[in-house]
Structure formats: C-alpha cells, structure tokens
PAPABA-405083 format. One record per atom (N, C-alpha, C): z, y, x; atom name; residue number from 1. Coordinates in steps of 0.2 Angstrom, whole numbers, plus 5000, padded with zeros to 4 digits. Example, Ala and Ser with C-alpha at 12.3 -4.5 7.8 and 13.67 -1.06 7.14 Angstrom:
> 5039,4972,5066,N,1 .
> 5039,4978,5062,CA,1 .
> 5039,4984,5066,C,1 .
> 5035,4989,5064,N,2 .
> 5036,4995,5068,CA,2 .
> 5039,5000,5064,C,2 .
//
This chain:
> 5683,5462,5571,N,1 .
> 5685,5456,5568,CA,1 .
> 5685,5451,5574,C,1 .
> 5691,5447,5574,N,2 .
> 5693,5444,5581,CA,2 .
> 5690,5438,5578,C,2 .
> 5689,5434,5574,N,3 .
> 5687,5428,5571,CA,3 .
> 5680,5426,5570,C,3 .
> 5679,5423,5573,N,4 .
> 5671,5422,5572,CA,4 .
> 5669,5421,5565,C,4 .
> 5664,5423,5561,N,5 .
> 5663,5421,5554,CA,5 .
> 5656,5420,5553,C,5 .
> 5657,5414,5548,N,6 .
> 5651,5410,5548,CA,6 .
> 5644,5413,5545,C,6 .
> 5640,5412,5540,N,7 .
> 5634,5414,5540,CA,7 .
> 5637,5418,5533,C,7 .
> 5640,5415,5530,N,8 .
> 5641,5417,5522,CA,8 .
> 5644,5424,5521,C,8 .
> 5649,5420,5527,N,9 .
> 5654,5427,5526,CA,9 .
> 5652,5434,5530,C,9 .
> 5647,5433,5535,N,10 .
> 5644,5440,5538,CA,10 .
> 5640,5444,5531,C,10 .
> 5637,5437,5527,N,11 .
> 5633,5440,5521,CA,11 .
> 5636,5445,5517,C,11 .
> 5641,5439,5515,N,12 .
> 5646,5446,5510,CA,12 .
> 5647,5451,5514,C,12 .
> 5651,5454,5518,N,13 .
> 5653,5459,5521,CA,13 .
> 5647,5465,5522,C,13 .
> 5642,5463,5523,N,14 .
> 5636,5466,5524,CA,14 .
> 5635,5469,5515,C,14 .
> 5634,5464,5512,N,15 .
> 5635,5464,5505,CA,15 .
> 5640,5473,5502,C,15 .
> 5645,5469,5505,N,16 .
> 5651,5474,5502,CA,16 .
> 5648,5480,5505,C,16 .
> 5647,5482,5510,N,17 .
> 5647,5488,5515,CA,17 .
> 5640,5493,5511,C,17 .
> 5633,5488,5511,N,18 .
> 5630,5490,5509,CA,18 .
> 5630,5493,5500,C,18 .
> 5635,5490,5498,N,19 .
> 5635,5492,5490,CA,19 .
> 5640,5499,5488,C,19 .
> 5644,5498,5495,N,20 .
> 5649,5504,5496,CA,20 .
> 5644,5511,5496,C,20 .
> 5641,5511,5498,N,21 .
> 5633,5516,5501,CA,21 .
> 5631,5519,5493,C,21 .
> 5630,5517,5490,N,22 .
> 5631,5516,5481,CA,22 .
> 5636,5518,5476,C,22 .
> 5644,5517,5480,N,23 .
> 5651,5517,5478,CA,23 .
> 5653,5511,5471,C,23 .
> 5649,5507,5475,N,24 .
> 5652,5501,5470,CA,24 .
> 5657,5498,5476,C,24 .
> 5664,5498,5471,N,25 .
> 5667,5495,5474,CA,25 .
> 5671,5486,5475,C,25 .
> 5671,5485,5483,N,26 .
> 5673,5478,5485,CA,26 .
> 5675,5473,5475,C,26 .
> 5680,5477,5473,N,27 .
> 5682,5473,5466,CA,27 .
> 5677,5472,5459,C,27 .
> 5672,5477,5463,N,28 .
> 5667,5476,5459,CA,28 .
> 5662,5471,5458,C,28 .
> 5662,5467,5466,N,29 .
> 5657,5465,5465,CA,29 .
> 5658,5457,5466,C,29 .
> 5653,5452,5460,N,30 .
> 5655,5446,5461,CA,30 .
> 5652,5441,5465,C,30 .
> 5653,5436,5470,N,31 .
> 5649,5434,5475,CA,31 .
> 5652,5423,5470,C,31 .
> 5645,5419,5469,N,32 .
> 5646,5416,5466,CA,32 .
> 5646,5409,5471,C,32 .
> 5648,5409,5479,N,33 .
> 5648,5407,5483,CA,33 .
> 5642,5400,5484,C,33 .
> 5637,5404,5482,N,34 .
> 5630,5397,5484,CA,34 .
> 5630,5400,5493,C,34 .
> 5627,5394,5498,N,35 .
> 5625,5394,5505,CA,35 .
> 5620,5399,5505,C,35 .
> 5620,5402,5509,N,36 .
> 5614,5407,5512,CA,36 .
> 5608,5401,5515,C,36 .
> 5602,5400,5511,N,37 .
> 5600,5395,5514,CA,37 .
> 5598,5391,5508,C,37 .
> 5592,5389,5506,N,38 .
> 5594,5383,5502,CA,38 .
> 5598,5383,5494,C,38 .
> 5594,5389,5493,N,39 .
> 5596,5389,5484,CA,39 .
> 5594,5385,5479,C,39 .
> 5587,5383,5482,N,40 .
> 5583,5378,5477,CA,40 .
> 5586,5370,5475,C,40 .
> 5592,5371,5480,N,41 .
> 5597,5364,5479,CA,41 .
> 5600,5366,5472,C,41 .
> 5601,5371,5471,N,42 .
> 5606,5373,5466,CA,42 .
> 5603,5377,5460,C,42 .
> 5598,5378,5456,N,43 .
> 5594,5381,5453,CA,43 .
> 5598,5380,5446,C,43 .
> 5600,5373,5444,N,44 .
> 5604,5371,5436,CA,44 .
> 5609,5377,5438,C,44 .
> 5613,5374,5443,N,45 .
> 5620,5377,5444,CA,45 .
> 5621,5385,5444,C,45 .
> 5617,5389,5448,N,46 .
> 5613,5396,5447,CA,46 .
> 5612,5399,5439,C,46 .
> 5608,5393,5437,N,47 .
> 5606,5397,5429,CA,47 .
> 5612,5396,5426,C,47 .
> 5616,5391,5425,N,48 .
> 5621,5391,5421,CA,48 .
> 5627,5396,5424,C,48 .
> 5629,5398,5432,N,49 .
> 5631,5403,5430,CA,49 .
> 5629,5410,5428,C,49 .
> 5621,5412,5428,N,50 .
> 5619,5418,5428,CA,50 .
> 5619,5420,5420,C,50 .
> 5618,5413,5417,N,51 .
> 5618,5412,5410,CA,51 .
> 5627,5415,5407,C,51 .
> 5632,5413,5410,N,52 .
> 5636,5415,5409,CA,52 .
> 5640,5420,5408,C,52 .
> 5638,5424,5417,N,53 .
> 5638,5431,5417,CA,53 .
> 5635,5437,5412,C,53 .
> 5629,5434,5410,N,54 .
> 5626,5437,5406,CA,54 .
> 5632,5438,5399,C,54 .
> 5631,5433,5396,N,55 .
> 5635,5432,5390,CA,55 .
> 5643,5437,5391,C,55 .
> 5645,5437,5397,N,56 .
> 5651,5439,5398,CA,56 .
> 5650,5447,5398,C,56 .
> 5645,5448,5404,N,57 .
> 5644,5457,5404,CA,57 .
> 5640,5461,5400,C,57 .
> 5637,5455,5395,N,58 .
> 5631,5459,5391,CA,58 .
> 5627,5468,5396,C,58 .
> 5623,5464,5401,N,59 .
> 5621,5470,5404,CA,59 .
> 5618,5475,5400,C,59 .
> 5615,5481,5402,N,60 .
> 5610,5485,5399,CA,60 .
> 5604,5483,5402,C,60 .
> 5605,5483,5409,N,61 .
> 5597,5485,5412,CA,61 .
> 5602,5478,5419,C,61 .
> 5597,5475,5421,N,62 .
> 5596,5470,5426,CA,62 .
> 5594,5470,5433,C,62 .
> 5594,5470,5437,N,63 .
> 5589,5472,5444,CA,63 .
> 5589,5466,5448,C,63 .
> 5586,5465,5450,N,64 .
> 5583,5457,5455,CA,64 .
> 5578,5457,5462,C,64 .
> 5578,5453,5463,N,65 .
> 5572,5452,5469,CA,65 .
> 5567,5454,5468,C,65 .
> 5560,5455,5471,N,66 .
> 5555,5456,5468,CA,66 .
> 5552,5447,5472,C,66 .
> 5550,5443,5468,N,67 .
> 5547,5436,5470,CA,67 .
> 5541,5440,5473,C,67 .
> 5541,5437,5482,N,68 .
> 5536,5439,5487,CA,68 .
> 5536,5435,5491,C,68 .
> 5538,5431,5492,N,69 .
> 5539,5425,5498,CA,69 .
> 5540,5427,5504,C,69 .
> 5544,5433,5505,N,70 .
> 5549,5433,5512,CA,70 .
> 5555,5431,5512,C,70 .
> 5559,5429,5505,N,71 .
> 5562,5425,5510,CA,71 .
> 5565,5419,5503,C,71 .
> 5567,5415,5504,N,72 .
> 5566,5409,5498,CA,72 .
> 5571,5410,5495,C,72 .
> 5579,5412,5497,N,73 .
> 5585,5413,5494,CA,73 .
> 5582,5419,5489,C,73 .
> 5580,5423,5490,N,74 .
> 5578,5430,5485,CA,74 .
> 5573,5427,5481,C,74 .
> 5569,5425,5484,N,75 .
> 5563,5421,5476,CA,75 .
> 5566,5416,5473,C,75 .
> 5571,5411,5473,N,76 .
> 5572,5408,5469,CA,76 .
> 5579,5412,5466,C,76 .
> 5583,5416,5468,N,77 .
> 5587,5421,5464,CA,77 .
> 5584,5423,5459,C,77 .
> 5578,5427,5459,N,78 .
> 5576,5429,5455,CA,78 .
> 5571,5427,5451,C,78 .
> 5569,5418,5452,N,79 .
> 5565,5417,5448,CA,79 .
> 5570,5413,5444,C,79 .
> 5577,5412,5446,N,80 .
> 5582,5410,5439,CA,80 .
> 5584,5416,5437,C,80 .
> 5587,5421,5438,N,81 .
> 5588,5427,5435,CA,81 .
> 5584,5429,5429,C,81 .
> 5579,5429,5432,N,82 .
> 5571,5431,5426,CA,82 .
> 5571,5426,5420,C,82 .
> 5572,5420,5424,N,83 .
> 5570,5415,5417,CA,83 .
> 5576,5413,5414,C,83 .
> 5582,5413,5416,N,84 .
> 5588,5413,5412,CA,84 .
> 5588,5419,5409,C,84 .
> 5585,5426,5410,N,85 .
> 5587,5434,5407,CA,85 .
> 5581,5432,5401,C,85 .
> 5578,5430,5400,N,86 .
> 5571,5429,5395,CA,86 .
> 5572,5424,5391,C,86 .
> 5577,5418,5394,N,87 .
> 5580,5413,5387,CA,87 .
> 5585,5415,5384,C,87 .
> 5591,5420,5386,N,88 .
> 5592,5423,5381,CA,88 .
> 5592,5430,5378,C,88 .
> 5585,5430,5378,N,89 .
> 5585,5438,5375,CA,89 .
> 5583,5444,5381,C,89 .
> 5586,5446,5386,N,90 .
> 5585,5452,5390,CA,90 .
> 5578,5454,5392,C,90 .
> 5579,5458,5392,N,91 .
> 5573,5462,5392,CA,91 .
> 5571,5466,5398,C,91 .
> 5577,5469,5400,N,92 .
> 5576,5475,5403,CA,92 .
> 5580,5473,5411,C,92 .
> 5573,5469,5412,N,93 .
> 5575,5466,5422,CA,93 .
> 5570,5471,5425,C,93 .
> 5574,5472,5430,N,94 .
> 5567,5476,5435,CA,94 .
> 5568,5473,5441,C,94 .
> 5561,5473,5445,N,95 .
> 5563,5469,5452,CA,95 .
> 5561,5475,5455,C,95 .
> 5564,5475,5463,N,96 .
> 5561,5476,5465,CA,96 .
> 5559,5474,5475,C,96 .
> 5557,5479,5478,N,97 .
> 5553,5472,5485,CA,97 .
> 5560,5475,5488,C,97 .
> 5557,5469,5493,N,98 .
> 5564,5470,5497,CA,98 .
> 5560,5471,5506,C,98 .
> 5555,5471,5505,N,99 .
> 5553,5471,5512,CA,99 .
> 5549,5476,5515,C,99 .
> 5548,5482,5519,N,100 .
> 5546,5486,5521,CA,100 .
> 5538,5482,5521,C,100 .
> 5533,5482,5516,N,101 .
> 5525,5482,5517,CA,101 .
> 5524,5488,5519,C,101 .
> 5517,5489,5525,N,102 .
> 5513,5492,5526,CA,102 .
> 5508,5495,5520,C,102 .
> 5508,5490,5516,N,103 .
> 5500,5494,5512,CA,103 .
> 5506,5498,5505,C,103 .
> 5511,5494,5506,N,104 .
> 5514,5499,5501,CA,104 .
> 5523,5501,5504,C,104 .
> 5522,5504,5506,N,105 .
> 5530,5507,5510,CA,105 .
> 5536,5509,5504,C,105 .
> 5541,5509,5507,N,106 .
> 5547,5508,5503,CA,106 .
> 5547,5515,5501,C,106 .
> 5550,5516,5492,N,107 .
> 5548,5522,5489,CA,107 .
> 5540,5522,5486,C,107 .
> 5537,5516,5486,N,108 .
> 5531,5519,5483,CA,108 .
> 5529,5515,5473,C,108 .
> 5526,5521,5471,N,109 .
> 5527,5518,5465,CA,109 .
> 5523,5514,5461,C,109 .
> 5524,5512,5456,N,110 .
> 5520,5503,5453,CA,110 .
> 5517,5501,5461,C,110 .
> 5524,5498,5462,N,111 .
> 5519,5491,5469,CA,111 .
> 5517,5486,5463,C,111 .
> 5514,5485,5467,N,112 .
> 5510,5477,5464,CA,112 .
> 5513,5470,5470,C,112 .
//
C-alpha cells in the first residue's frame, strides 16, 4: 500500500483479512464506520443501528466482546449489542474474551 492509511482504515483491512481466516468474505462483512476510539460518544447511534441490523438479519446466534476492560471500544460494543439484543428479544449472544489471561488462556472453557 503506497498511501498512508489512517487508523480506521488499517482497522478494517485487518478486519477483512482476519475474517478471511474464517472464509467470510470482504462482501460479507459490514463496517458501520464509528472512529476507533471513543464509542461511548456514540452509544444512541450504535444501538439504533445494531437495533436495525437486528430486525434486518433476524440472526440465530450472536457473538460480541466479552466486557473486561481492555479496551473500551470493545466493552461498550458489547454492552450496546447485549442491551439492544435483550430489548428486543434475542437470546442467544455469546461473548467471548479477547485478551490472552494468564489465569485463563485462550481456549479455555466457562471463563469467568
């Protein structure tokens, strides 16, 4: 990449590369363009689109952050996801961690 690219957009691309690993592909996936940084600015804005999506893609199963306080973009993701998935209706969110703990390594099962 000759162009220098700002924070958002290293995010995505890491995004897209990492989901490819998975075989979800680039047109799969939807990026709702809030800043990396600084979500709790935007919480209403968040739930009203996650609330949207919802209604659109009628999910099965859900997956999220696990709230841990490493990094604040991820816990407030997932504490609109959870609370928008719970008013209307879903059920079936699962979180999980995102950070390599020591007392509980990645792969290990009922973290707390």
């Amino acid at each position: 990449m000759s162009e220098l690219l700002n924070k958002s957009e290293t995010r995505y691309i890491e995004g897209v590369r990492a989901l490819s690993l998975l075989n979800i592909s680039k047109e799969s996936i939807l990026c709702l363009g809030y800043p990396d940084g600084g979500t709790q600015r935007y919480l209403e804005n968040i739930s009203e689109d996650v609330a949207m999506l919802l209604k659109q893609f009628n999910p099965e199963r859900i997956y999220v952050h696990c709230i841990e306080g490493g990094h604040i973009d991820h816990d407030m993701t997932s504490f609109v996801v959870r609370t928008t998935s719970n008013k209307l209706g879903y059920r079936n969110v699962y979180e999980w961690a995102e950070y390599n703990y020591p007392l509980q390594p990645l792969g290990t099962k009922n973290v707390r």
